[in-house]
PyMOL Python script that loads the backbone (N, CA, C, O; Angstrom):
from pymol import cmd

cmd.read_pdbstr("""\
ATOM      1  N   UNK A   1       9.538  21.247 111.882  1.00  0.00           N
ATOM      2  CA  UNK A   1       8.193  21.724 112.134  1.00  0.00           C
ATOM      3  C   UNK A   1       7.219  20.903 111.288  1.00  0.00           C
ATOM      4  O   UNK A   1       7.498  20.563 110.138  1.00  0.00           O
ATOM      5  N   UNK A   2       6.215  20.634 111.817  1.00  0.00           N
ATOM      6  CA  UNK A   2       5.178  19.873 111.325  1.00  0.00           C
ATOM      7  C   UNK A   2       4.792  20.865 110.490  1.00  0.00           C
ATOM      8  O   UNK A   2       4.895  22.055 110.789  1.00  0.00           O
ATOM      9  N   UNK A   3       3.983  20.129 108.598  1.00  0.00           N
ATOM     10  CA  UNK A   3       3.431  20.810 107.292  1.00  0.00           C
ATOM     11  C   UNK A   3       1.973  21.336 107.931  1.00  0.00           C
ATOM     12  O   UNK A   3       1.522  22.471 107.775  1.00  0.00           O
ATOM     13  N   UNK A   4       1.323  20.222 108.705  1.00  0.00           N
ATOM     14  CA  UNK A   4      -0.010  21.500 109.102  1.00  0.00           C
ATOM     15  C   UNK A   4       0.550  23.182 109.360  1.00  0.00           C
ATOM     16  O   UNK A   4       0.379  24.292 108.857  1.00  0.00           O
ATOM     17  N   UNK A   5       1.317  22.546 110.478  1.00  0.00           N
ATOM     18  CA  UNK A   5       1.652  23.931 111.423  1.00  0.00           C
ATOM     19  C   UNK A   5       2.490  24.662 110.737  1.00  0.00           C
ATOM     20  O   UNK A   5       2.285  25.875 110.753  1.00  0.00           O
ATOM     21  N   UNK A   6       3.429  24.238 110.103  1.00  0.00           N
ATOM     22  CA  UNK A   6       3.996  26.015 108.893  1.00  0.00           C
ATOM     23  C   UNK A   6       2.665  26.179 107.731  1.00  0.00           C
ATOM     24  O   UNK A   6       2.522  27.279 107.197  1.00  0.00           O
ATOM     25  N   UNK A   7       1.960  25.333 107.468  1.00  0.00           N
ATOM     26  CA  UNK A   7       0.966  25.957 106.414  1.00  0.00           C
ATOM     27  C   UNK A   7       0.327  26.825 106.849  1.00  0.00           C
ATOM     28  O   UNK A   7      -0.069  27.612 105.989  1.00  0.00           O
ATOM     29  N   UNK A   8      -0.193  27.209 108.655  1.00  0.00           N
ATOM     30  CA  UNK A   8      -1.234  27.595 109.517  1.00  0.00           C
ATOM     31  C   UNK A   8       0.174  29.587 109.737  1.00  0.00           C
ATOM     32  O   UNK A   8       0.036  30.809 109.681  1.00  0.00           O
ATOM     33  N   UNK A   9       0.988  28.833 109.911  1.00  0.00           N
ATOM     34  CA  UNK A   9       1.844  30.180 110.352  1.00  0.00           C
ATOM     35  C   UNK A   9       2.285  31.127 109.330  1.00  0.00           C
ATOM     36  O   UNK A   9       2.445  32.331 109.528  1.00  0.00           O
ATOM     37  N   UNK A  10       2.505  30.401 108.023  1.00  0.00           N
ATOM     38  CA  UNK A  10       2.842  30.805 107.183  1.00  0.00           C
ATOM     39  C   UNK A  10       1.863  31.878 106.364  1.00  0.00           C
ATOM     40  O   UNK A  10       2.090  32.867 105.668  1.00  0.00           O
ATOM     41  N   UNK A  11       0.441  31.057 106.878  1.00  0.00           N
ATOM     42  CA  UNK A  11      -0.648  31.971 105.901  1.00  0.00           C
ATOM     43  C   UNK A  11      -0.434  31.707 104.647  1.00  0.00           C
ATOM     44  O   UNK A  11      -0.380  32.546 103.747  1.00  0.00           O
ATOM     45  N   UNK A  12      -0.277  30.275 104.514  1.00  0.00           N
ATOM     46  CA  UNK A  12      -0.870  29.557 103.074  1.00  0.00           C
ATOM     47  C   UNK A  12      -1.794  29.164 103.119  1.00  0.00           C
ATOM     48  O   UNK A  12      -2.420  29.002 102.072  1.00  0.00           O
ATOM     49  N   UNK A  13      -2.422  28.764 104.524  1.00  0.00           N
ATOM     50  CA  UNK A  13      -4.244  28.255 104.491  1.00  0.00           C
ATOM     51  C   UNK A  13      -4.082  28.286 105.602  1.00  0.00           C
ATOM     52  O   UNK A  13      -3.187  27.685 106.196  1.00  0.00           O
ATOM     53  N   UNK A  14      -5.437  29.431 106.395  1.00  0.00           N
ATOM     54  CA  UNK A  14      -5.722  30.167 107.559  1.00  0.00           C
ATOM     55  C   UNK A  14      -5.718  29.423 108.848  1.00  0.00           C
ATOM     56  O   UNK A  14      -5.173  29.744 109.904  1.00  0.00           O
ATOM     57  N   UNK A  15      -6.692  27.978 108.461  1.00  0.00           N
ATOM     58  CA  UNK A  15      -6.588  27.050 109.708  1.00  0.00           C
ATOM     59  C   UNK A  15      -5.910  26.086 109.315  1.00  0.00           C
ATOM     60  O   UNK A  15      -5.691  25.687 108.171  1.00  0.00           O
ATOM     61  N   UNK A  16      -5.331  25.438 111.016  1.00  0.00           N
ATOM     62  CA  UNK A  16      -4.313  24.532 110.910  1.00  0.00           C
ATOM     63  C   UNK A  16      -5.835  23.065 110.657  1.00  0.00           C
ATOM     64  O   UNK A  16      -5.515  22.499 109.612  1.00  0.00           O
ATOM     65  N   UNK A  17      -6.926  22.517 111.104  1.00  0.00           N
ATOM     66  CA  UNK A  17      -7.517  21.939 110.471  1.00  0.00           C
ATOM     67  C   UNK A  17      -8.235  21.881 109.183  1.00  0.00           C
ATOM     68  O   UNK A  17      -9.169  21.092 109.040  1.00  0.00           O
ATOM     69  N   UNK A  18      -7.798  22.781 108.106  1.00  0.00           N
ATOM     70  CA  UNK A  18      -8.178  23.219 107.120  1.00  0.00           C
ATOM     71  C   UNK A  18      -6.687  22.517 106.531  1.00  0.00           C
ATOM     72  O   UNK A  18      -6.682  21.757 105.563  1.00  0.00           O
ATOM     73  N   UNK A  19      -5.852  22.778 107.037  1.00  0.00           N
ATOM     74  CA  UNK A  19      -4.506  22.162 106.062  1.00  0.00           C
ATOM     75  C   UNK A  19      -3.919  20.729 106.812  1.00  0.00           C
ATOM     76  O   UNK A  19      -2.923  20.026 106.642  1.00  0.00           O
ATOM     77  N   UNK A  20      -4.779  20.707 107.486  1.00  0.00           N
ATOM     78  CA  UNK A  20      -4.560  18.895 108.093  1.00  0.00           C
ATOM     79  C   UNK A  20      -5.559  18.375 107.194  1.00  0.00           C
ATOM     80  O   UNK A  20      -5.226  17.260 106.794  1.00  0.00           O
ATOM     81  N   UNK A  21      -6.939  18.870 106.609  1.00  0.00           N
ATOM     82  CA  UNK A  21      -8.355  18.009 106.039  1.00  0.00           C
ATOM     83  C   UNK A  21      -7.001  18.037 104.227  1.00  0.00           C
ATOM     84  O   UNK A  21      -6.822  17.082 103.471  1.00  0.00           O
ATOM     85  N   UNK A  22      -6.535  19.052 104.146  1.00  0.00           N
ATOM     86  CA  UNK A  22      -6.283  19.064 102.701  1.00  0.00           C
ATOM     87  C   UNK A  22      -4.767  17.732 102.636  1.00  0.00           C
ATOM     88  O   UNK A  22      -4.820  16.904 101.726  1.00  0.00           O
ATOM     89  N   UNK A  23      -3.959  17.693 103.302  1.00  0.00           N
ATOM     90  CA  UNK A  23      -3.429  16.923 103.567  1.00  0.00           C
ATOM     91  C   UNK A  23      -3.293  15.651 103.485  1.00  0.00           C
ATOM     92  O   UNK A  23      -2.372  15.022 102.966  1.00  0.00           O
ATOM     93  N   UNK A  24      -4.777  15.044 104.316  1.00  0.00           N
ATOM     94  CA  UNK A  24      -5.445  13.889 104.262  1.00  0.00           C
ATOM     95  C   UNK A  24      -5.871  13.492 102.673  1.00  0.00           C
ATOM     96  O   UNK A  24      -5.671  12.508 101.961  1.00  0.00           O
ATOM     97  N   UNK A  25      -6.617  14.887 102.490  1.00  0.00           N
ATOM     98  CA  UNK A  25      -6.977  14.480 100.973  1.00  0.00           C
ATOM     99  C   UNK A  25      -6.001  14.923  99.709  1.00  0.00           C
ATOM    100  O   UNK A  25      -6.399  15.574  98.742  1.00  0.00           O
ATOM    101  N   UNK A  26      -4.882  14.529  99.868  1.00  0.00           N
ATOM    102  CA  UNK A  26      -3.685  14.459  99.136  1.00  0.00           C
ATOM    103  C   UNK A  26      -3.489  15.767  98.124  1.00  0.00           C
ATOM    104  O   UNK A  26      -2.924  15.554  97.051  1.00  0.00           O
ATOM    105  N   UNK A  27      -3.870  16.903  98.389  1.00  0.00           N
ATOM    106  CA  UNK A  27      -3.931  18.013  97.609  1.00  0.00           C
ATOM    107  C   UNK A  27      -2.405  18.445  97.671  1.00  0.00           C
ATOM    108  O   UNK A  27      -1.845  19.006  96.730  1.00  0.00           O
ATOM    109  N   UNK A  28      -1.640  18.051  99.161  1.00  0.00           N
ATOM    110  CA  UNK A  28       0.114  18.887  99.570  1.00  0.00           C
ATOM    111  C   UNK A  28       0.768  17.863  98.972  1.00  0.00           C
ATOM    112  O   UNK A  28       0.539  16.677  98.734  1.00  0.00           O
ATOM    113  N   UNK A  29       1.676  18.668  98.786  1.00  0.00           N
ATOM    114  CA  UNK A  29       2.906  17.529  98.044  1.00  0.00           C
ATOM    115  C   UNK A  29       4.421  18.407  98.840  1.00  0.00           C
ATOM    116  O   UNK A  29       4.502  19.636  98.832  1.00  0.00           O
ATOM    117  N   UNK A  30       5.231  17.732  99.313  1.00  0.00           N
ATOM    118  CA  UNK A  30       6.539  18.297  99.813  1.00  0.00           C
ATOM    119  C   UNK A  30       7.517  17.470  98.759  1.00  0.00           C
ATOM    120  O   UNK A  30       7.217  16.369  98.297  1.00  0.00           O
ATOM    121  N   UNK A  31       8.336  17.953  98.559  1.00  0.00           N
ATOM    122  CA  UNK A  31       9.624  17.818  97.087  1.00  0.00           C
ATOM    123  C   UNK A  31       9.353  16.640  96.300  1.00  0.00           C
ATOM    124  O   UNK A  31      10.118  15.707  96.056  1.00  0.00           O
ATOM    125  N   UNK A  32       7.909  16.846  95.862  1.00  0.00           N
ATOM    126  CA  UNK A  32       7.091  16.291  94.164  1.00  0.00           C
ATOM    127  C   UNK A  32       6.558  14.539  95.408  1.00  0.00           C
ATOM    128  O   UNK A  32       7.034  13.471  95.021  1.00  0.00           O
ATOM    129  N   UNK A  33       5.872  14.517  96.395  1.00  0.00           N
ATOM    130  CA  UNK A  33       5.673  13.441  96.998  1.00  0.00           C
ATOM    131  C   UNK A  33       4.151  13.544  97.804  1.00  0.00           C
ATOM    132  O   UNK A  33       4.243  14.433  98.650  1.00  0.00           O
ATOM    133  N   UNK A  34       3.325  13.166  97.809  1.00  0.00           N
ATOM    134  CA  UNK A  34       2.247  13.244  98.671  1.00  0.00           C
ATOM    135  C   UNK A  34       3.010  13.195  99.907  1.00  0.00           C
ATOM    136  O   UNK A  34       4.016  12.509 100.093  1.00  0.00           O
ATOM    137  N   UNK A  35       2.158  14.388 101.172  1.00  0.00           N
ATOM    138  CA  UNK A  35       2.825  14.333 102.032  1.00  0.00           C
ATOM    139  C   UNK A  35       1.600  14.503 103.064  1.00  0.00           C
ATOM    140  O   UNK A  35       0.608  15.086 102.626  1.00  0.00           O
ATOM    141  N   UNK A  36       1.579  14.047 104.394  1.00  0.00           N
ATOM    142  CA  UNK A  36       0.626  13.806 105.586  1.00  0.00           C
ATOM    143  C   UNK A  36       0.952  15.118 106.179  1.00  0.00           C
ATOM    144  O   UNK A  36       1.995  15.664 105.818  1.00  0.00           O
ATOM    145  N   UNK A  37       0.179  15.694 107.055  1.00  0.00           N
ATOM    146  CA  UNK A  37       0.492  16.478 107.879  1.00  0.00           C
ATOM    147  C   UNK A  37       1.286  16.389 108.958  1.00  0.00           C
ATOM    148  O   UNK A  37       1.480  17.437 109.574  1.00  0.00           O
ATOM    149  N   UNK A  38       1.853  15.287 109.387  1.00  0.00           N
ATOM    150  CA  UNK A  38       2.821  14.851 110.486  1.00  0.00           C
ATOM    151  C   UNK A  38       4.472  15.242 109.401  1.00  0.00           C
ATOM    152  O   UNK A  38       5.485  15.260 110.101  1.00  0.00           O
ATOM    153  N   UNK A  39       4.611  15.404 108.519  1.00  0.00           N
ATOM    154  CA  UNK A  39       5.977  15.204 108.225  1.00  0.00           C
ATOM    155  C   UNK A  39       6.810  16.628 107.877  1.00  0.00           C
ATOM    156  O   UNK A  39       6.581  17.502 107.041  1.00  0.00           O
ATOM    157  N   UNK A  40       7.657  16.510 108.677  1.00  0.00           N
ATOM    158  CA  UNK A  40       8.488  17.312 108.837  1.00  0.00           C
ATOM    159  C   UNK A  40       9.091  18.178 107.680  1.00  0.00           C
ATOM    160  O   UNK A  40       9.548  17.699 106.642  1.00  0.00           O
ATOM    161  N   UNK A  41       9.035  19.543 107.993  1.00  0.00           N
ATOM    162  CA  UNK A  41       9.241  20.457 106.474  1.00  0.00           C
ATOM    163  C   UNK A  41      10.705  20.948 107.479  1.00  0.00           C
ATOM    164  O   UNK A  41      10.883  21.032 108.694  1.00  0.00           O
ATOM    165  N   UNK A  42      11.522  21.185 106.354  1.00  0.00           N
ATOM    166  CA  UNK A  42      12.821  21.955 106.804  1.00  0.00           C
ATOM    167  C   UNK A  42      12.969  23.086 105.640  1.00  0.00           C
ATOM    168  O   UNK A  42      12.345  23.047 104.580  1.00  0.00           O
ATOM    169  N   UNK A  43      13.985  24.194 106.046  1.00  0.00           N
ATOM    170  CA  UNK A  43      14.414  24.922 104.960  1.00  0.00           C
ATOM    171  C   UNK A  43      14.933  24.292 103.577  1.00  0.00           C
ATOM    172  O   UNK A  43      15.888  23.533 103.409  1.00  0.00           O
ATOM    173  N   UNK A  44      13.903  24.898 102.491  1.00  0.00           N
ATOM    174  CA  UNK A  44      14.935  24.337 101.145  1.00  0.00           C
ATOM    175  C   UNK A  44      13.765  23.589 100.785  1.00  0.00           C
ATOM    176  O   UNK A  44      13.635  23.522  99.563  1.00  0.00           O
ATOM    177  N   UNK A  45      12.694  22.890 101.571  1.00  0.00           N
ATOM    178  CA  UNK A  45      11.549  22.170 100.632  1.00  0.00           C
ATOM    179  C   UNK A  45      10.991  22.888  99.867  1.00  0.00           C
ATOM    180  O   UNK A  45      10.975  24.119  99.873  1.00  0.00           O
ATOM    181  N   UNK A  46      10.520  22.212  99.193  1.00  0.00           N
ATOM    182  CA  UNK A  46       9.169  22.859  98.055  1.00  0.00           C
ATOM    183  C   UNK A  46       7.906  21.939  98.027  1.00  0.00           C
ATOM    184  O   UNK A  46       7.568  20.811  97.669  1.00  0.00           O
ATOM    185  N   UNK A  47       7.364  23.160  98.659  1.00  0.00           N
ATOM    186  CA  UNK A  47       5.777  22.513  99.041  1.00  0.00           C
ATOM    187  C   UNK A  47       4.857  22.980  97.575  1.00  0.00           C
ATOM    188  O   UNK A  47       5.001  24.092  97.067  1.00  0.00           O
ATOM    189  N   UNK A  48       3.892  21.908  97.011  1.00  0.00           N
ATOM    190  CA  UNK A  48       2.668  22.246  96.009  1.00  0.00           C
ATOM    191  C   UNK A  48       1.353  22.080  96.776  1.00  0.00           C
ATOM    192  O   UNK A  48       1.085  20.985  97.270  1.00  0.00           O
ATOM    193  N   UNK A  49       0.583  23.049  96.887  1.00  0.00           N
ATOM    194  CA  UNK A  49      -0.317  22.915  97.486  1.00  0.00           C
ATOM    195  C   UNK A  49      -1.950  23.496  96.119  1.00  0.00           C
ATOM    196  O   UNK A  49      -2.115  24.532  95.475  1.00  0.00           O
ATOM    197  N   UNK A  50      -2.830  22.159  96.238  1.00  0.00           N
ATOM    198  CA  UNK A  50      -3.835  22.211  95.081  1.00  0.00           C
ATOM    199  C   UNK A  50      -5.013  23.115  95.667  1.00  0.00           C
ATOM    200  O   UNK A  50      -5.522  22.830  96.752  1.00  0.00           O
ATOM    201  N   UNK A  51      -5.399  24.136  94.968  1.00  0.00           N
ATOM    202  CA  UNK A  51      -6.329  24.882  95.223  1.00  0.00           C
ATOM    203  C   UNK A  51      -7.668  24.721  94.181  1.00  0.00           C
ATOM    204  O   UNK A  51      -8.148  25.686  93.587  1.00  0.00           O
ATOM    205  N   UNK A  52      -8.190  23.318  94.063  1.00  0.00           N
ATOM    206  CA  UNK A  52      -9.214  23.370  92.978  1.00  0.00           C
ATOM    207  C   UNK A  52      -8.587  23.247  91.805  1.00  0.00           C
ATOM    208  O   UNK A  52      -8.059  22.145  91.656  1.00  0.00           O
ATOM    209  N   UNK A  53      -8.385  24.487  90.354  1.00  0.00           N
ATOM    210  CA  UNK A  53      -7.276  23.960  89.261  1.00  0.00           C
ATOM    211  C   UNK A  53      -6.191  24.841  89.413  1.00  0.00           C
ATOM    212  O   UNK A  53      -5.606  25.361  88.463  1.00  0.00           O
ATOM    213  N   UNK A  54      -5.906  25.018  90.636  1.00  0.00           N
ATOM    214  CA  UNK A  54      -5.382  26.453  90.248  1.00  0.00           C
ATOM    215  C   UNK A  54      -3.506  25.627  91.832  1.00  0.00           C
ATOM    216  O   UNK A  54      -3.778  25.227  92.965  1.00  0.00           O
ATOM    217  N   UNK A  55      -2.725  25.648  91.536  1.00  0.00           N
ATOM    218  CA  UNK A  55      -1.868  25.199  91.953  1.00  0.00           C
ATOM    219  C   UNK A  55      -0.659  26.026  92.509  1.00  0.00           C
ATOM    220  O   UNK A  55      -0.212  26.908  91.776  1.00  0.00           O
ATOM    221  N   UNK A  56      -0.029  25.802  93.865  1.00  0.00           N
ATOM    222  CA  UNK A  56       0.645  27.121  94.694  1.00  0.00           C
ATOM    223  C   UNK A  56       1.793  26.107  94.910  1.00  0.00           C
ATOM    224  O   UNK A  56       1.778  25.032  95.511  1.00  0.00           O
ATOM    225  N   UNK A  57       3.126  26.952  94.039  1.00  0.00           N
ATOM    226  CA  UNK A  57       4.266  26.140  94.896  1.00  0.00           C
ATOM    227  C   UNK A  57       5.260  27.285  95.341  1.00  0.00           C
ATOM    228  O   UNK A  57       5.717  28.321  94.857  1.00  0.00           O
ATOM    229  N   UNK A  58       5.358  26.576  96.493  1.00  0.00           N
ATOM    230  CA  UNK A  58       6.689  28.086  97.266  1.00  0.00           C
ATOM    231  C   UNK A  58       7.376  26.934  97.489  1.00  0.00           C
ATOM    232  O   UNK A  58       7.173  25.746  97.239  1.00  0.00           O
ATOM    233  N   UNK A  59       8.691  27.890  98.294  1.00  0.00           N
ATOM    234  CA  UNK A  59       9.924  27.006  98.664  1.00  0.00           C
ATOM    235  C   UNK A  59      10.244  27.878 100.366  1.00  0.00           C
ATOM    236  O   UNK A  59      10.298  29.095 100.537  1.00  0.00           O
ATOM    237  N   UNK A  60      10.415  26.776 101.441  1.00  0.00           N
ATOM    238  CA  UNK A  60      10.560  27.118 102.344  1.00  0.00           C
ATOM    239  C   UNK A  60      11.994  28.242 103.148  1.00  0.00           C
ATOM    240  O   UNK A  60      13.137  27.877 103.423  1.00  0.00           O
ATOM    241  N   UNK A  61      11.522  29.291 103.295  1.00  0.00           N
ATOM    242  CA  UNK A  61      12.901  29.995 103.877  1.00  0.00           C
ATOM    243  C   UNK A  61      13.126  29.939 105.440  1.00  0.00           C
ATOM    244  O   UNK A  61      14.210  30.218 105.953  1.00  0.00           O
ATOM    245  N   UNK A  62      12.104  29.587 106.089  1.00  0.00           N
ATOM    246  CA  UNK A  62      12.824  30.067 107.383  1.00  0.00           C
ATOM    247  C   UNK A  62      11.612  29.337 108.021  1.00  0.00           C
ATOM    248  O   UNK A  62      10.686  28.907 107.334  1.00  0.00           O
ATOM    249  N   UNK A  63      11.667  29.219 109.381  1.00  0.00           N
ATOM    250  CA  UNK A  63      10.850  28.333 110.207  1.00  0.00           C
ATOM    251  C   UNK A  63      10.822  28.930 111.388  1.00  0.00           C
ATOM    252  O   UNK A  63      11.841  29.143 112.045  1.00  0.00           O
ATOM    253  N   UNK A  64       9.216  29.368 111.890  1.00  0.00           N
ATOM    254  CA  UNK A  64       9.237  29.781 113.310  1.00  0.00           C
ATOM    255  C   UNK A  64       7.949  29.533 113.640  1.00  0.00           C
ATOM    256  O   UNK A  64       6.888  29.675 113.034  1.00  0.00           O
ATOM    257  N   UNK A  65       8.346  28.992 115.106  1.00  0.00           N
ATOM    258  CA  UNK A  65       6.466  28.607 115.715  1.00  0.00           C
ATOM    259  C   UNK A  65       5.258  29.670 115.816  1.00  0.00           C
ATOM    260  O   UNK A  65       4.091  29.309 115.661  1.00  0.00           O
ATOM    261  N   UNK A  66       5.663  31.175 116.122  1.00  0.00           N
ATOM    262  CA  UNK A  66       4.671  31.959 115.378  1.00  0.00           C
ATOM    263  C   UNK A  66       5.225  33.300 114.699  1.00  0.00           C
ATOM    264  O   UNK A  66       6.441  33.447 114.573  1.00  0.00           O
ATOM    265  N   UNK A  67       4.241  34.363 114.225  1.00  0.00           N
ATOM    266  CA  UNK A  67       4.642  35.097 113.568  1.00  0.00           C
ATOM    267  C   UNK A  67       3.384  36.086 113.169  1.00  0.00           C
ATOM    268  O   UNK A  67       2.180  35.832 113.220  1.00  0.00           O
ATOM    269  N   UNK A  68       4.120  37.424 112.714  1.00  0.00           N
ATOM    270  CA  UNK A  68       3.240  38.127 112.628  1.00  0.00           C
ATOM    271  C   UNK A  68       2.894  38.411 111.186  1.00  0.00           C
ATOM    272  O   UNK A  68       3.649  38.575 110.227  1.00  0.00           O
ATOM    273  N   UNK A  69       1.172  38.438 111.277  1.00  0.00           N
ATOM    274  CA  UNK A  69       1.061  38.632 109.421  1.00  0.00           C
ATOM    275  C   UNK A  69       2.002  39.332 108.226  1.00  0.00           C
ATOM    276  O   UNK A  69       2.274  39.088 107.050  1.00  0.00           O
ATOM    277  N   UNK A  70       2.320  40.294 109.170  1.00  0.00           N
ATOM    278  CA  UNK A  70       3.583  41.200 108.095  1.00  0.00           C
ATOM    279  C   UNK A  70       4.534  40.187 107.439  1.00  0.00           C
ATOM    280  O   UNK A  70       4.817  40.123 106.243  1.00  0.00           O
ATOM    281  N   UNK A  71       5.104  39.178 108.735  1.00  0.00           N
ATOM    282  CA  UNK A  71       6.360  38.893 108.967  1.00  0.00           C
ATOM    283  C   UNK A  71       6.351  37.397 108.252  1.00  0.00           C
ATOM    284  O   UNK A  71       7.307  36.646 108.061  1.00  0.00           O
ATOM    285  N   UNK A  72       4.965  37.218 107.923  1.00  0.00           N
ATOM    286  CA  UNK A  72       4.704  35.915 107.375  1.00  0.00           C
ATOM    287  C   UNK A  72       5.094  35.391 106.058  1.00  0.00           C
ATOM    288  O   UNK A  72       5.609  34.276 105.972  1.00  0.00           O
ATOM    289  N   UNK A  73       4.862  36.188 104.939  1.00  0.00           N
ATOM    290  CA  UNK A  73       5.486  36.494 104.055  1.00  0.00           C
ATOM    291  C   UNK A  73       6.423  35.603 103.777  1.00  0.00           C
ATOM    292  O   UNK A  73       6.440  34.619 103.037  1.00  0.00           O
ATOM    293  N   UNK A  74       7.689  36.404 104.921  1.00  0.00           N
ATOM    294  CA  UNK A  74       9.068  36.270 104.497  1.00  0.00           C
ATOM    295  C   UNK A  74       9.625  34.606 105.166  1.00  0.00           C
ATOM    296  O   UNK A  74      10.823  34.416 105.378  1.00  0.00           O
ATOM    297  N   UNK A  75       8.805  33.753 105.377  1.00  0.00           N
ATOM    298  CA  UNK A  75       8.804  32.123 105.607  1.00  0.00           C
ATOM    299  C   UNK A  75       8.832  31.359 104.533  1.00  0.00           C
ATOM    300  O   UNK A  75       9.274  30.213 104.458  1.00  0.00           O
ATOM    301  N   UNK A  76       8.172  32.251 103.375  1.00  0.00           N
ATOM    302  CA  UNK A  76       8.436  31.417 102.108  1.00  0.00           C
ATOM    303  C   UNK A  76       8.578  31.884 101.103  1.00  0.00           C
ATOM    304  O   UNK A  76       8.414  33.062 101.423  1.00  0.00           O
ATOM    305  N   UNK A  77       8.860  31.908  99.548  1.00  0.00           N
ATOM    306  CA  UNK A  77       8.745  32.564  98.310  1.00  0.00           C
ATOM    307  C   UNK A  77       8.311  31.672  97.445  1.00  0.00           C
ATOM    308  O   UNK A  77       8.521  30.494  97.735  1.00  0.00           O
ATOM    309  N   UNK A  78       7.585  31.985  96.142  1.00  0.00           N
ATOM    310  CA  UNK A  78       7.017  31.174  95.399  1.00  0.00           C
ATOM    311  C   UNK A  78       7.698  30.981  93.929  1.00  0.00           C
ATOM    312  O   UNK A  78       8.333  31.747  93.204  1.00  0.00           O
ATOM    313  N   UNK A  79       7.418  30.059  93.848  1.00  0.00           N
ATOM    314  CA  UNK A  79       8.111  29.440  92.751  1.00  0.00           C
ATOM    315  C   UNK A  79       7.252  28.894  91.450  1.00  0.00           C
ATOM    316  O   UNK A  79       6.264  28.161  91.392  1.00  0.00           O
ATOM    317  N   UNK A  80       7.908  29.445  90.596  1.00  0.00           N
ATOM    318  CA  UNK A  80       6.838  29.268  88.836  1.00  0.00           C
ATOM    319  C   UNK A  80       6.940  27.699  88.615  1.00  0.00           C
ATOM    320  O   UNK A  80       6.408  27.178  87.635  1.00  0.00           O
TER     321      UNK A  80
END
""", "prot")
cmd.dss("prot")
cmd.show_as("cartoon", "prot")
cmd.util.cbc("prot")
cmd.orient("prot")
Protein backbone atom coordinates (compact mmCIF):
# COMPACT_ATOMS: atom_id res chain seq x y z
CA UNK A 1 0.00 0.00 0.00
CA UNK A 2 1.12 3.33 -0.90
CA UNK A 3 2.50 5.84 2.57
CA UNK A 4 0.01 8.64 1.35
CA UNK A 5 -2.83 6.19 1.37
CA UNK A 6 -2.21 4.25 4.85
CA UNK A 7 -1.38 7.76 6.38
CA UNK A 8 -5.08 8.94 4.94
CA UNK A 9 -6.75 5.45 6.30
CA UNK A 10 -4.99 5.15 9.18
CA UNK A 11 -5.93 8.66 10.58
CA UNK A 12 -2.43 9.85 11.08
CA UNK A 13 -3.19 12.94 8.84
CA UNK A 14 -6.89 13.40 7.67
CA UNK A 15 -6.13 14.13 3.94
CA UNK A 16 -4.44 11.98 1.59
CA UNK A 17 -3.05 15.50 -0.09
CA UNK A 18 -2.08 16.76 3.20
CA UNK A 19 0.28 13.60 3.64
CA UNK A 20 1.43 13.60 -0.04
CA UNK A 21 2.42 17.85 0.56
CA UNK A 22 4.23 16.50 3.94
CA UNK A 23 5.99 13.82 2.15
CA UNK A 24 7.31 15.99 -0.56
CA UNK A 25 8.53 18.16 2.15
CA UNK A 26 10.51 15.42 3.81
CA UNK A 27 8.77 15.56 7.27
CA UNK A 28 7.91 11.09 6.76
CA UNK A 29 10.56 8.93 7.27
CA UNK A 30 9.80 4.91 6.79
CA UNK A 31 12.62 2.64 8.80
CA UNK A 32 14.94 5.96 9.74
CA UNK A 33 14.94 7.03 5.61
CA UNK A 34 13.19 9.97 3.91
CA UNK A 35 10.43 8.48 2.17
CA UNK A 36 8.06 9.84 -1.03
CA UNK A 37 4.62 9.09 -1.00
CA UNK A 38 4.78 6.44 -3.80
CA UNK A 39 6.72 3.89 -1.58
CA UNK A 40 5.40 1.05 -0.42
CA UNK A 41 4.73 0.48 3.49
CA UNK A 42 4.30 -3.24 4.57
CA UNK A 43 3.65 -4.73 8.04
CA UNK A 44 6.59 -4.26 10.56
CA UNK A 45 7.67 -0.60 9.20
CA UNK A 46 8.17 2.21 11.35
CA UNK A 47 6.96 5.29 10.07
CA UNK A 48 8.27 9.03 11.87
CA UNK A 49 6.11 11.47 10.93
CA UNK A 50 7.25 15.52 11.93
CA UNK A 51 4.56 17.54 13.35
CA UNK A 52 6.36 21.04 13.76
CA UNK A 53 8.72 19.97 17.11
CA UNK A 54 6.73 17.59 18.19
CA UNK A 55 7.48 13.97 16.42
CA UNK A 56 4.97 10.66 15.87
CA UNK A 57 6.48 7.25 15.41
CA UNK A 58 4.16 4.11 15.15
CA UNK A 59 4.90 0.80 13.70
CA UNK A 60 2.69 -0.68 11.08
CA UNK A 61 0.18 -3.67 12.05
CA UNK A 62 -2.07 -4.42 9.48
CA UNK A 63 -3.04 -2.96 6.04
CA UNK A 64 -6.45 -2.31 4.53
CA UNK A 65 -7.77 -0.06 1.70
CA UNK A 66 -10.49 1.32 3.99
CA UNK A 67 -11.70 1.37 7.40
CA UNK A 68 -13.71 2.55 9.97
CA UNK A 69 -12.63 5.34 12.49
CA UNK A 70 -13.08 2.89 15.41
CA UNK A 71 -11.22 0.30 13.50
CA UNK A 72 -8.43 2.65 12.57
CA UNK A 73 -6.60 2.60 15.51
CA UNK A 74 -5.81 -0.92 15.36
CA UNK A 75 -3.49 -0.40 11.78
CA UNK A 76 -0.88 0.87 13.89
CA UNK A 77 0.71 1.31 17.51
CA UNK A 78 3.12 3.83 18.61
CA UNK A 79 6.33 3.62 19.55
CA UNK A 80 8.57 5.79 22.24
Amino acid sequence: MRLDKFLKVSRLIKRRTVANEACDAGRVMVNGKPAKASVNVKVGDIIEIGFGTKTVKVRVLDLQDTTKKEEAKDLFEYVS
